[in-house]
MIBA-223839 format. One record per residue (C-alpha): chain; x, y, z. Coordinates in Angstrom, 1 decimal, decimal comma, m for minus. Example, Ala and Ser with C-alpha at 12.3 -4.5 7.8 and 13.67 -1.06 7.14 Angstrom:
<rec A; <12,3; m4,5; 7,8>>
<rec A; <13,7; m1,1; 7,1>>
//
This chain:
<rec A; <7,8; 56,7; m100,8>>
<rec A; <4,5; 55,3; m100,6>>
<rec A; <3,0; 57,7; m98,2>>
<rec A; <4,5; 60,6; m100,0>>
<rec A; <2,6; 59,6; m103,2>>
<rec A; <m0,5; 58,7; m101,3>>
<rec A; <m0,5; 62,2; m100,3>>
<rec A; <0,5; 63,4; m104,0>>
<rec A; <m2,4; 61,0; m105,0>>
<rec A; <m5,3; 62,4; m103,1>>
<rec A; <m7,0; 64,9; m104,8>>
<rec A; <m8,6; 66,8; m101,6>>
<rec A; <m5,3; 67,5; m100,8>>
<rec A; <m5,7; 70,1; m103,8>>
<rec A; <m3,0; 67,9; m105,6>>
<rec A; <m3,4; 67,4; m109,6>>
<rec A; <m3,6; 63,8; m110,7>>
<rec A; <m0,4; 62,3; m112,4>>
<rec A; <m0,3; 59,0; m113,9>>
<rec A; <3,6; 59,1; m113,5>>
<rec A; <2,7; 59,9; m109,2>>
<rec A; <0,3; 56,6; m109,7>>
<rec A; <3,0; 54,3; m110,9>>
<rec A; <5,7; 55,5; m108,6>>
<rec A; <3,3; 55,0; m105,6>>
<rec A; <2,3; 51,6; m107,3>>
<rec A; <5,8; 50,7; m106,8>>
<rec A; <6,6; 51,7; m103,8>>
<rec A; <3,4; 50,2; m102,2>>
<rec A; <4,2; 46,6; m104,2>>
<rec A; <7,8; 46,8; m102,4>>
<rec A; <6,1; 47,2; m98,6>>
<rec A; <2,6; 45,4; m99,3>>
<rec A; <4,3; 41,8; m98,4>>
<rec A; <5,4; 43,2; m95,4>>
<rec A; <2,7; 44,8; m93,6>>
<rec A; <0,2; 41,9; m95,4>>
<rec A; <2,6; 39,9; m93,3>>
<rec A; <1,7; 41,9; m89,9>>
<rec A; <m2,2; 42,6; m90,9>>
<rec A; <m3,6; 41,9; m93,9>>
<rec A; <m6,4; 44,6; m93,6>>
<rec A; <m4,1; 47,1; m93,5>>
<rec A; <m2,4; 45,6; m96,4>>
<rec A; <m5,5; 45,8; m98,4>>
<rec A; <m6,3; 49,3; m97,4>>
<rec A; <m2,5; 50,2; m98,9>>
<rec A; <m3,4; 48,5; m102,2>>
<rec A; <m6,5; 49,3; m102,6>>
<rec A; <m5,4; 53,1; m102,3>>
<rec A; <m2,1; 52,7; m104,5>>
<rec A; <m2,9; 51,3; m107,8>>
<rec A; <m2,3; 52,4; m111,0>>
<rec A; <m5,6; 53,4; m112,4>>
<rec A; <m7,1; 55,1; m109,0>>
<rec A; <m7,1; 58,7; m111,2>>
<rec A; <m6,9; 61,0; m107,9>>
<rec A; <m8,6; 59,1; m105,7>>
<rec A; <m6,1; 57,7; m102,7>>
<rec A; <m7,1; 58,3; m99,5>>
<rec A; <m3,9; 59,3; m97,5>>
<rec A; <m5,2; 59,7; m94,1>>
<rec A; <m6,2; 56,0; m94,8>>
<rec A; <m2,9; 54,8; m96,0>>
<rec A; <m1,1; 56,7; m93,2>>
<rec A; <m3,0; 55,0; m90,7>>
<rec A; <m2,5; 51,7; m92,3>>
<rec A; <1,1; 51,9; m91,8>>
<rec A; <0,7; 53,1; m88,6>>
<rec A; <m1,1; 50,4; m87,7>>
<rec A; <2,1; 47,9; m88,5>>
<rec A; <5,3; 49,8; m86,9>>
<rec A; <5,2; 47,9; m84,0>>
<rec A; <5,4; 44,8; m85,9>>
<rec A; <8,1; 45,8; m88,4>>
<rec A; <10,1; 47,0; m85,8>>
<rec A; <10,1; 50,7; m87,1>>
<rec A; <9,0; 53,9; m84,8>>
<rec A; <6,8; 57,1; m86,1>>
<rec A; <10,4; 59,2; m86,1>>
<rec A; <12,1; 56,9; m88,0>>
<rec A; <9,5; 57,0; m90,9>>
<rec A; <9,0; 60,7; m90,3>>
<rec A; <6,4; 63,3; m92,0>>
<rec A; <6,0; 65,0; m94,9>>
<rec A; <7,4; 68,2; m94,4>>
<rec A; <6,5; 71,7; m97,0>>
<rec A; <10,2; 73,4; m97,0>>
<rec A; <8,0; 76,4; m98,4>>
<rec A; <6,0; 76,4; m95,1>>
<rec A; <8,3; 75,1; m92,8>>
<rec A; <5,8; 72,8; m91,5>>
<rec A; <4,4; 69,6; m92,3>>
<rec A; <1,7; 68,9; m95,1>>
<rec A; <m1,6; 69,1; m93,5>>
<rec A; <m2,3; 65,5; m92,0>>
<rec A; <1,7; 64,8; m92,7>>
<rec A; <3,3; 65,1; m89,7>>
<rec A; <5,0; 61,9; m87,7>>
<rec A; <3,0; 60,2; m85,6>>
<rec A; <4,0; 59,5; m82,3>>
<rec A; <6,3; 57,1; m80,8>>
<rec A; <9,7; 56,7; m80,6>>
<rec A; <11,5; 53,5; m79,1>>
<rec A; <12,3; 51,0; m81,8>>
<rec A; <9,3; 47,8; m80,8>>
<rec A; <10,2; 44,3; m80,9>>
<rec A; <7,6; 41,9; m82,5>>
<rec A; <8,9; 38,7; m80,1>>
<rec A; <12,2; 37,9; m83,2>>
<rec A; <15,6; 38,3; m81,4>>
<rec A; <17,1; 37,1; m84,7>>
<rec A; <16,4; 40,4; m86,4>>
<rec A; <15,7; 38,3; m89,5>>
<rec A; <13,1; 40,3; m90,2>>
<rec A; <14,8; 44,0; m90,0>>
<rec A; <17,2; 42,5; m92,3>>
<rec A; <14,7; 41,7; m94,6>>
<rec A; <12,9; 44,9; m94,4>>
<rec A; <16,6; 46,7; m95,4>>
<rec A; <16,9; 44,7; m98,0>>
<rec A; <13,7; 45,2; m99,9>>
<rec A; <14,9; 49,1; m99,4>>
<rec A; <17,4; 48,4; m100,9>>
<rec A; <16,1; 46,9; m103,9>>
<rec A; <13,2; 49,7; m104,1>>
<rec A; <16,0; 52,1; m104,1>>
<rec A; <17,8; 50,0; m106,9>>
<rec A; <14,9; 50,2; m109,3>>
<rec A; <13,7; 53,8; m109,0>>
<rec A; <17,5; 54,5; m109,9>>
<rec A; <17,2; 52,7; m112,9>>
<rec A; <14,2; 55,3; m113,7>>
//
């Protein structure tokens, strides 16, 4: 969600500003930022920095895409997992959209997966609050 509204968000992707597009993004960058501040805090700031209310056009989503990027490894996700953003009009991906590359799931060192079960569950509670919206 956040990338897709980073990318909704960036004005030189010839996208018109929304307020509503800057508080869903907002949201959905809030729900991850703890995570990824967890695996690299620079990357972290580069999300919020790019996903608050207020920006009016402004995000950068090559930056925000590569700030994510930067943390799969150490959330234990892959490129395919997360995916692209893909223009059904098209049939390809936004320019800039597609998945990055890499597919094995990483390990970060915790056998417990304590920490894939805490990424699920803040899913699962982002996904609980944009329903009530």
């Amino acid at each position: 969600g956040t990338l897709r509204y980073a990318f909704i968000t960036d004005s030189t992707k010839g996208n018109s500003h929304s307020e509503k597009a800057e508080a869903e993004g907002a949201v959905f960058a809030a729900s991850v930022l703890p995570i990824v501040n967890f695996c690299d805090s620079s990357a972290a700031q580069t999300i919020y920095d790019n996903m608050q209310v207020g920006q009016g056009g402004s995000a950068d989503f090559a930056a925000v895409k590569s700030a994510f990027e930067s943390v799969y490894d150490c959330m234990n996700i892959t490129c395919a997992q997360v995916g692209g953003l893909f223009d059904p009009v098209t049939g390809t991906y936004q320019e800039g959209a597609a998945p990055c590359e890499g597919g094995d799931i990483m390990t970060n060192g915790d056998s417990s997966g304590a920490f894939s079960v805490g990424l699920g569950a803040i899913f699962g509670l982002v996904a609980a609050v944009v329903a009530l919206f």
